[in-house]
N, CA, C and O atoms as CSV, one atom per row, in Angstrom:
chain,resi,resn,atom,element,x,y,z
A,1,UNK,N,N,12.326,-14.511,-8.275
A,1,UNK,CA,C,13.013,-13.264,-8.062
A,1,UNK,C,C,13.134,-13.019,-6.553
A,1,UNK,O,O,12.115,-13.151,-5.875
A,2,UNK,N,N,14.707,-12.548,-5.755
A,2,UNK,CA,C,14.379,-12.151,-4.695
A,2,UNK,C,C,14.033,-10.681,-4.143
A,2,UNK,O,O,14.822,-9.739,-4.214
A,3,UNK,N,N,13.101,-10.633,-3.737
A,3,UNK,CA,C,13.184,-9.415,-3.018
A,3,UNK,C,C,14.419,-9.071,-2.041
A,3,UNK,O,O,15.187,-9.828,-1.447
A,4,UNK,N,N,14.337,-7.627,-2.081
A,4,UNK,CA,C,15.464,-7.121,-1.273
A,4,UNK,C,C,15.245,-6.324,-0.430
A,4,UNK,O,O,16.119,-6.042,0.390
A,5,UNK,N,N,13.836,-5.665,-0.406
A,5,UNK,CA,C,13.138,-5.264,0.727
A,5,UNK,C,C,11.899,-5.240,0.601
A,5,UNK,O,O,11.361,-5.881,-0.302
A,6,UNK,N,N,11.207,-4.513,1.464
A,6,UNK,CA,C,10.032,-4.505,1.498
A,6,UNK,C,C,9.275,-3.226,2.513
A,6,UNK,O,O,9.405,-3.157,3.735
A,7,UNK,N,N,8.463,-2.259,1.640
A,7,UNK,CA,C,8.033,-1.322,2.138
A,7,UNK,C,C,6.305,-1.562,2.757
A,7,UNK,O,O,5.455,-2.106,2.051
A,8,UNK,N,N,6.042,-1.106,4.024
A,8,UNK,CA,C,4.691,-1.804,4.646
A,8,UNK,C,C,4.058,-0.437,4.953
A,8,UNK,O,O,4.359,0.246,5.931
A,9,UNK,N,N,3.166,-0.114,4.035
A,9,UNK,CA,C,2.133,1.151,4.681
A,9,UNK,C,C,1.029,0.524,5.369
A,9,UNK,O,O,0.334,-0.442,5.051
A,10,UNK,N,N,1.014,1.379,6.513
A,10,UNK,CA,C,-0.433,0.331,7.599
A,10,UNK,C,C,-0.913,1.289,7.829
A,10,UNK,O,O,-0.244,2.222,8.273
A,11,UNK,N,N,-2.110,1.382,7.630
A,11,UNK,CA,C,-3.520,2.452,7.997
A,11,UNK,C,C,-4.555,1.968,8.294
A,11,UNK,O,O,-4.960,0.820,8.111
A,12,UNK,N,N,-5.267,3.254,9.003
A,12,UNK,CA,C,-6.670,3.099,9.093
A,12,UNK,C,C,-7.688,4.305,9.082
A,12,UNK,O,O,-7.598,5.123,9.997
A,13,UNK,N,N,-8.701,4.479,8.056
A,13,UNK,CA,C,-9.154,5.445,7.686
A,13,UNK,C,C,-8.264,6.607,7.337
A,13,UNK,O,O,-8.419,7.727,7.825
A,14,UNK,N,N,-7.292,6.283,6.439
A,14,UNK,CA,C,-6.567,7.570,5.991
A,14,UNK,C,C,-6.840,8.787,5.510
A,14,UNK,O,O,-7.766,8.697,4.705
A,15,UNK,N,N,-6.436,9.946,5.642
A,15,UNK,CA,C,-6.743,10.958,4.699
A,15,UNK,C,C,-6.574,10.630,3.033
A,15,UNK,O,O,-5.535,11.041,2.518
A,16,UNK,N,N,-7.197,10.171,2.483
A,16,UNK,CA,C,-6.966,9.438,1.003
A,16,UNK,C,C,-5.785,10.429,0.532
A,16,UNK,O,O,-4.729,9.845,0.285
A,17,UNK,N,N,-5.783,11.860,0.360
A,17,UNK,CA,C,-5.168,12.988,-0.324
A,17,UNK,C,C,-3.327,12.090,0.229
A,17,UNK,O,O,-2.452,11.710,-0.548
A,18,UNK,N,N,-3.316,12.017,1.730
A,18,UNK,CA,C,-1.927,11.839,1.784
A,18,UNK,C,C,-1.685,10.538,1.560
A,18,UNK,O,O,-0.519,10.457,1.172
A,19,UNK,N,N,-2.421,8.985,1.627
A,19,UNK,CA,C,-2.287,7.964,0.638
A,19,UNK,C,C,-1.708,8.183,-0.286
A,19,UNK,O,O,-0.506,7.999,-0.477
A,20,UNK,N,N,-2.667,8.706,-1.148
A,20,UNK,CA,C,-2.163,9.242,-2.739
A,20,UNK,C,C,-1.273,9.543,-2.842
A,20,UNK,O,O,-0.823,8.923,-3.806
A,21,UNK,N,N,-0.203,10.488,-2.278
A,21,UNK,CA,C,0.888,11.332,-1.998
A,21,UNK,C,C,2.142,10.027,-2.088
A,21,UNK,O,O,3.109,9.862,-2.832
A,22,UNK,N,N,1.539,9.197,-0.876
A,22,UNK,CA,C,2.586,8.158,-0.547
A,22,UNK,C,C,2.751,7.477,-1.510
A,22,UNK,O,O,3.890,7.273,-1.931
A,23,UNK,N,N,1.467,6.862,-2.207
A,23,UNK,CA,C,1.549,5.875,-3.189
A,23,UNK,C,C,2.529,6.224,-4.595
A,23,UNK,O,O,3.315,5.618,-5.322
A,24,UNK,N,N,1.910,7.675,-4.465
A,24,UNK,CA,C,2.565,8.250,-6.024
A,24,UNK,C,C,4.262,7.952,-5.840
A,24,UNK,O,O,4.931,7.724,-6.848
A,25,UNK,N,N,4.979,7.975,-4.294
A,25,UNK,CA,C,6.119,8.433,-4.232
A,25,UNK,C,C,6.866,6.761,-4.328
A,25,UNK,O,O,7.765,6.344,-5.057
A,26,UNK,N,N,6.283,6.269,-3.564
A,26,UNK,CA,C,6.514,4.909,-3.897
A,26,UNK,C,C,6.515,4.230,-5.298
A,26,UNK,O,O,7.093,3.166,-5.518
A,27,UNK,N,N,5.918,4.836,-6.092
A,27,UNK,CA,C,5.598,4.232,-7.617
A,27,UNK,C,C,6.985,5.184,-8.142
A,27,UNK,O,O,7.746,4.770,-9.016
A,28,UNK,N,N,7.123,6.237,-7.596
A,28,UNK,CA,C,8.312,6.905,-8.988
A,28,UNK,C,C,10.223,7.092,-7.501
A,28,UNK,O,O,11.040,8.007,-7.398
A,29,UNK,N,N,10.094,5.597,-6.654
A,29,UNK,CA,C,11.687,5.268,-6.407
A,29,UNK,C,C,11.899,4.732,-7.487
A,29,UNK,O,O,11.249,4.242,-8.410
A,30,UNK,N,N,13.092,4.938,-7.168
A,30,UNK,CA,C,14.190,4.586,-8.241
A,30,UNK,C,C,14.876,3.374,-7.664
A,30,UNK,O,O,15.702,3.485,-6.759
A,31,UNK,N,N,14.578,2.378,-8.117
A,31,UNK,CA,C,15.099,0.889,-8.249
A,31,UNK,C,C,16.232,0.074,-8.436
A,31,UNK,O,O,16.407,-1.071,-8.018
A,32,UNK,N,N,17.142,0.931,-9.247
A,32,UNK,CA,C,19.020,0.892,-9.798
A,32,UNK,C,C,18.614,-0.562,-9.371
A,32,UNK,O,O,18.743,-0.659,-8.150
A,33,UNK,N,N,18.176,-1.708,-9.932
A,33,UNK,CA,C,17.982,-2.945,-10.276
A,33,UNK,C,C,17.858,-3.609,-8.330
A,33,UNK,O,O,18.288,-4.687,-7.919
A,34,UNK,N,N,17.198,-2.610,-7.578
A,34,UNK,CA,C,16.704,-3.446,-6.379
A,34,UNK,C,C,15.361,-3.874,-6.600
A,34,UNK,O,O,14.630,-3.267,-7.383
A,35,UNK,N,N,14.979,-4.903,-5.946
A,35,UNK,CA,C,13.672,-5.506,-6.023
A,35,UNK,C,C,13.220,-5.315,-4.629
A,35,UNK,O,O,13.878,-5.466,-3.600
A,36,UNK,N,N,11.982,-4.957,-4.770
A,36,UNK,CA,C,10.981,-4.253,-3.662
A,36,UNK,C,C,9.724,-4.736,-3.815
A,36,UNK,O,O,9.259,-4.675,-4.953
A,37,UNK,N,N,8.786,-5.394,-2.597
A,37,UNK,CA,C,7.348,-5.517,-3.129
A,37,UNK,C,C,6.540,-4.412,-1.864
A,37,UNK,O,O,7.224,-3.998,-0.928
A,38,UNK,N,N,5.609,-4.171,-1.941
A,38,UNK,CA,C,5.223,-2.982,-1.367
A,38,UNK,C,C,3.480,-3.787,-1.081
A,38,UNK,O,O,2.716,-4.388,-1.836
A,39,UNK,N,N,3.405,-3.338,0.647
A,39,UNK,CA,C,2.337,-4.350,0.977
A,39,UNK,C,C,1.639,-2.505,1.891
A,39,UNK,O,O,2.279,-1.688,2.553
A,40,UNK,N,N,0.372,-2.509,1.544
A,40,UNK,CA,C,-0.412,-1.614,2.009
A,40,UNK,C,C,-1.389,-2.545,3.107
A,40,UNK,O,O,-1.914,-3.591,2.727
A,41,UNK,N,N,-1.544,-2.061,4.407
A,41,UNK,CA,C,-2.285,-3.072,5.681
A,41,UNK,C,C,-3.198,-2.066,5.791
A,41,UNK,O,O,-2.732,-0.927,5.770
A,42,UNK,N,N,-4.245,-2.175,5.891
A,42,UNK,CA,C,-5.850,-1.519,5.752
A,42,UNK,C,C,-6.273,-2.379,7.427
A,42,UNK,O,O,-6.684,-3.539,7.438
A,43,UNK,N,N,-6.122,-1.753,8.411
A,43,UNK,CA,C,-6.713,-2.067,9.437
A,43,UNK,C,C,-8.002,-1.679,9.851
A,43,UNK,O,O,-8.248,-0.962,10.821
A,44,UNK,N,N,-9.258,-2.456,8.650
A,44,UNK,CA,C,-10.183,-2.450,8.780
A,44,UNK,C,C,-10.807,-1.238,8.783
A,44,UNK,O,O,-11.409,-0.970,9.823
A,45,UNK,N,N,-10.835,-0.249,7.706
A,45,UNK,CA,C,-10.667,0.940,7.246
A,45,UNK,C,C,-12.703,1.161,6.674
A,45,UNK,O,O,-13.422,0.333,6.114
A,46,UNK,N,N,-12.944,2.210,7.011
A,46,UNK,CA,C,-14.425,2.289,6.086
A,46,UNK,C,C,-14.532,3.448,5.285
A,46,UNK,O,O,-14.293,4.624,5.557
A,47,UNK,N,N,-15.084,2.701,3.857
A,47,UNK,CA,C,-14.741,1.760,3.259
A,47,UNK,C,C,-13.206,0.913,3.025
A,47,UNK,O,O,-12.187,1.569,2.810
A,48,UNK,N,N,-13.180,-0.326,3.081
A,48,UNK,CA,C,-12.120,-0.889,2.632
A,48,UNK,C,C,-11.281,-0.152,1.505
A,48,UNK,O,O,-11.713,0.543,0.586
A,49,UNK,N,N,-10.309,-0.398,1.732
A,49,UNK,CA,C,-9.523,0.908,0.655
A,49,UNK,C,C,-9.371,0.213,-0.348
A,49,UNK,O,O,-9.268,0.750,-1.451
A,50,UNK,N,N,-9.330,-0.930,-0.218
A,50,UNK,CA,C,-8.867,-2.234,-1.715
A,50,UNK,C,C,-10.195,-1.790,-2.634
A,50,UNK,O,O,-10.110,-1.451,-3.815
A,51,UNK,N,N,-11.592,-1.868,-1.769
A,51,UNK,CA,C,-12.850,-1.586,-2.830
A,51,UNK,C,C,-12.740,-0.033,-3.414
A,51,UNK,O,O,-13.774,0.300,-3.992
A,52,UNK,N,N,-11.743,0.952,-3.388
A,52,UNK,CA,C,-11.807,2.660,-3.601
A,52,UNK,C,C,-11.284,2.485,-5.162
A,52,UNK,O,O,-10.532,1.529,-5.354
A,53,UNK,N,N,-11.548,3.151,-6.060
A,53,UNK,CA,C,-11.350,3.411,-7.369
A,53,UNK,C,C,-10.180,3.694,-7.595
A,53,UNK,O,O,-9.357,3.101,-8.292
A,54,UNK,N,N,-10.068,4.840,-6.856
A,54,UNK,CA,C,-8.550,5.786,-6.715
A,54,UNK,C,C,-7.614,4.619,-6.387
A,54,UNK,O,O,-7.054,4.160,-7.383
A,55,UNK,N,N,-7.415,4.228,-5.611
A,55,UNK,CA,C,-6.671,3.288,-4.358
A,55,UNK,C,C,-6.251,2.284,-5.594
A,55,UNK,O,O,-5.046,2.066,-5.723
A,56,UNK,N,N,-7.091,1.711,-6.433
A,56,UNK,CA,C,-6.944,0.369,-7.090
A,56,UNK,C,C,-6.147,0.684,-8.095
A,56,UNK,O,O,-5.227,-0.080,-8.389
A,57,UNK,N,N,-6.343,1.760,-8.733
A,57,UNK,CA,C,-5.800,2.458,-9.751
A,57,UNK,C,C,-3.591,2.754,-9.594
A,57,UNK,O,O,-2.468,2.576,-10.066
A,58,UNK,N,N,-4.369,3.254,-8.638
A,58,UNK,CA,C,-2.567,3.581,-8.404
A,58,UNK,C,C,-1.720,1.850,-7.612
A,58,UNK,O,O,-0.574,1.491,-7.882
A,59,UNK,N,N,-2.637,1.125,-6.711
A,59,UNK,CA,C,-1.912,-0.203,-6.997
A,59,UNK,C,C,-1.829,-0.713,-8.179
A,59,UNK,O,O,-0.943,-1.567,-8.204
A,60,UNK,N,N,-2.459,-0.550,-9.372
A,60,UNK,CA,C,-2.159,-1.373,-10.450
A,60,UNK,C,C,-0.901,-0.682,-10.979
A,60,UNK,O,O,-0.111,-1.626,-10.970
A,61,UNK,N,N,-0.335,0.199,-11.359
A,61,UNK,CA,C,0.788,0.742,-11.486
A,61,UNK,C,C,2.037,0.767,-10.759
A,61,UNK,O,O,2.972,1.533,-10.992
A,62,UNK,N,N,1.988,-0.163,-9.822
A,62,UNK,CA,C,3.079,-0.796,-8.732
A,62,UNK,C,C,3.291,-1.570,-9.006
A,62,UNK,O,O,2.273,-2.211,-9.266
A,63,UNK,N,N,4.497,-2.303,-9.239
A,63,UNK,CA,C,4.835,-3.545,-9.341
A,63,UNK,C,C,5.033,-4.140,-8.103
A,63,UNK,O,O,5.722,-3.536,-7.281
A,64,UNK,N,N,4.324,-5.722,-7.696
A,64,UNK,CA,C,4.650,-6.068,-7.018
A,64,UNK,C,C,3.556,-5.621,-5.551
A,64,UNK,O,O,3.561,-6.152,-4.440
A,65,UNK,N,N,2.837,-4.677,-5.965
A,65,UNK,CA,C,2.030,-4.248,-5.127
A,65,UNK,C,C,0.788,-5.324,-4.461
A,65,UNK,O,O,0.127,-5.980,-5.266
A,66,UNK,N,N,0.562,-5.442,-3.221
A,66,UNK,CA,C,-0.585,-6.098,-2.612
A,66,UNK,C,C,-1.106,-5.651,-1.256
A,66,UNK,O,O,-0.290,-5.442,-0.358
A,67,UNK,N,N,-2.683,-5.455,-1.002
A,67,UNK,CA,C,-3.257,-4.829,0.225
A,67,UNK,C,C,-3.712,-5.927,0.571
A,67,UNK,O,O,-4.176,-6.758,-0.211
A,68,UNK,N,N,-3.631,-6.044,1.736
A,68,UNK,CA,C,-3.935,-7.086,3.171
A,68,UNK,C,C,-5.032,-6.141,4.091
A,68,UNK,O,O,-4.948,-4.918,4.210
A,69,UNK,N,N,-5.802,-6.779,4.546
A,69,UNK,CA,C,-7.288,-6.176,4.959
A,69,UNK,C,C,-7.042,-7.065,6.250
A,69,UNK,O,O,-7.016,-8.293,6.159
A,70,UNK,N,N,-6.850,-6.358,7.538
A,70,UNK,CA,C,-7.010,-6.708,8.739
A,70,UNK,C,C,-8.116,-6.237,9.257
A,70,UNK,O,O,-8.516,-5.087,9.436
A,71,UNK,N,N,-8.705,-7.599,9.544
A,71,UNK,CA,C,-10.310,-6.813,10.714
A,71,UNK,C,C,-10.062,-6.628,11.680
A,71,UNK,O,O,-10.846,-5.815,12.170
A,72,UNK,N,N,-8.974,-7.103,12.655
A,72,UNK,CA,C,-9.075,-6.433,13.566
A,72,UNK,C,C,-8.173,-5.665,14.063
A,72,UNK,O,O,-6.945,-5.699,13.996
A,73,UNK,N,N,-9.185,-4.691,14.771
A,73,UNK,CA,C,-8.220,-3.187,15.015
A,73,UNK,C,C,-6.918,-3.506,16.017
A,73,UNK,O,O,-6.678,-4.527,16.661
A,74,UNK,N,N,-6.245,-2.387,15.921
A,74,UNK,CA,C,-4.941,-2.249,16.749
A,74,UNK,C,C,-3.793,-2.251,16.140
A,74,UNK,O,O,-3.998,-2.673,15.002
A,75,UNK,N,N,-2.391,-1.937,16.331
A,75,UNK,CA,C,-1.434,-1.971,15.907
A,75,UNK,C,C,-1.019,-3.168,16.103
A,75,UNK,O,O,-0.291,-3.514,15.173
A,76,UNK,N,N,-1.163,-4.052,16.975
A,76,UNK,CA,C,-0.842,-5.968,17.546
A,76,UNK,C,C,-0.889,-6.417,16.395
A,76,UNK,O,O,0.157,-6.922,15.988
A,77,UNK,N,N,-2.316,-6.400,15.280
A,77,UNK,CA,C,-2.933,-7.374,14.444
A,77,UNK,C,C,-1.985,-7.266,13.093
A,77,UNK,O,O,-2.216,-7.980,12.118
């Protein structure tokens, strides 16, 4: 399948509340048959957001969804 874009949330130590917000909004676009994979960048965040309950929950309801865990800090990495 090709993708046709691709949406990149990059954080670090987020306010989880506005995560959530984002994630939810991202899960209910509307698609009219585009293909999208959606990559969340955790710049070494404490706790890792991939290990959060909440966090895992609402990626599993994404299609196409995957978090990338950068250790090291900065916007460069």
């Amino acid at each position: 399948m090709d993708i046709t874009y691709s949406i990149l949330i990059c954080t670090y130590n987020p306010d989880l509340r506005l995560l959530s917000r984002c994630l939810k909004a991202v899960k209910h676009l509307k698609n009219d048959g585009i293909t999208y994979e959606v990559i969340l960048v955790d710049n070494n965040s404490k706790p890792a957001l991939a290990d959060l309950v909440g966090i895992r929950a609402q990626v599993a309801e994404i299609p196409g969804f995957r978090v990338i865990r950068e250790e090291r800090a900065g916007l460069g990495h």
